[in-house]
C-alpha positions, 0 to 999 in steps of 0.5 A, a space after each residue: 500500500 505504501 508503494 501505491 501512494 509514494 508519489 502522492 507524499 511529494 510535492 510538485 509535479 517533477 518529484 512526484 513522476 520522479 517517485 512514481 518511476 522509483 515505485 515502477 521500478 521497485 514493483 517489477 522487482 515484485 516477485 509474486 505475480 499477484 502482489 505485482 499487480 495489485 501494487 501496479 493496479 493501485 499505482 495507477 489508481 492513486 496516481 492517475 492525476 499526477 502522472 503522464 500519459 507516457 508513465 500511465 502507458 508505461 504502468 500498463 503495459 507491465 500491468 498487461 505483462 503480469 496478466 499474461 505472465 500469470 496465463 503463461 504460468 497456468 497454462 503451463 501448470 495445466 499442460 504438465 498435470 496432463 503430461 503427468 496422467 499421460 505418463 502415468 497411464 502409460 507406466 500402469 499399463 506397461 506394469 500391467 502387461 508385464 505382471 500379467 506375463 509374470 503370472 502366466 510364466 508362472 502358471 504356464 496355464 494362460 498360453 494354453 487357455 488362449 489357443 484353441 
């Protein structure tokens, strides 16, 4: 929160996109994708009078990177939770075929049921 409302603590015009820059900058550092853009949504809200079009444009755009960085990210997690059942389905079932050729070497009954 109080990264939000920064720029708004100064005084005059140049000092406040001067500190609304500083707070850009510490808000990419931001490594959790969710806090970021709460603090780069409430910068833009808190910030919206005293800030330049070129900076609203600049909070934006890393606002829209954040958004698809999270996309990105579930997507991901979606394609790897399917790999894994793909994966495992195949495993079950090589194991499956290869116990059921134990247990018929072991009876030596399956062979012998199965022609005619």
């Amino acid at each position: 929160m109080r990264l939000m409302v920064l720029p708004l603590t100064y005084r005059g015009k140049q000092r406040q996109q001067k500190a609304t820059k500083e707070a850009l900058d510490l808000a990419k550092q931001i490594s959790d994708q969710e806090l970021s853009r709460e603090v780069l949504a409430g910068m833009l809200v808190f910030s919206n009078q005293i800030i330049e079009t070129e900076l609203k444009e600049e909070i934006y755009k890393r606002l829209r990177m954040t958004v698809i960085g999270q996309m990105f990210e579930e997507e991901k997690q979606r394609a790897i939770k399917k790999a894994t059942r793909e994966v495992t389905k195949r495993i079950t079932e090589r194991e499956a075929k290869k116990l059921k050729k134990k247990q018929c070497k072991l009876r030596k009954t399956c062979f012998e049921a199965e022609t005619p």
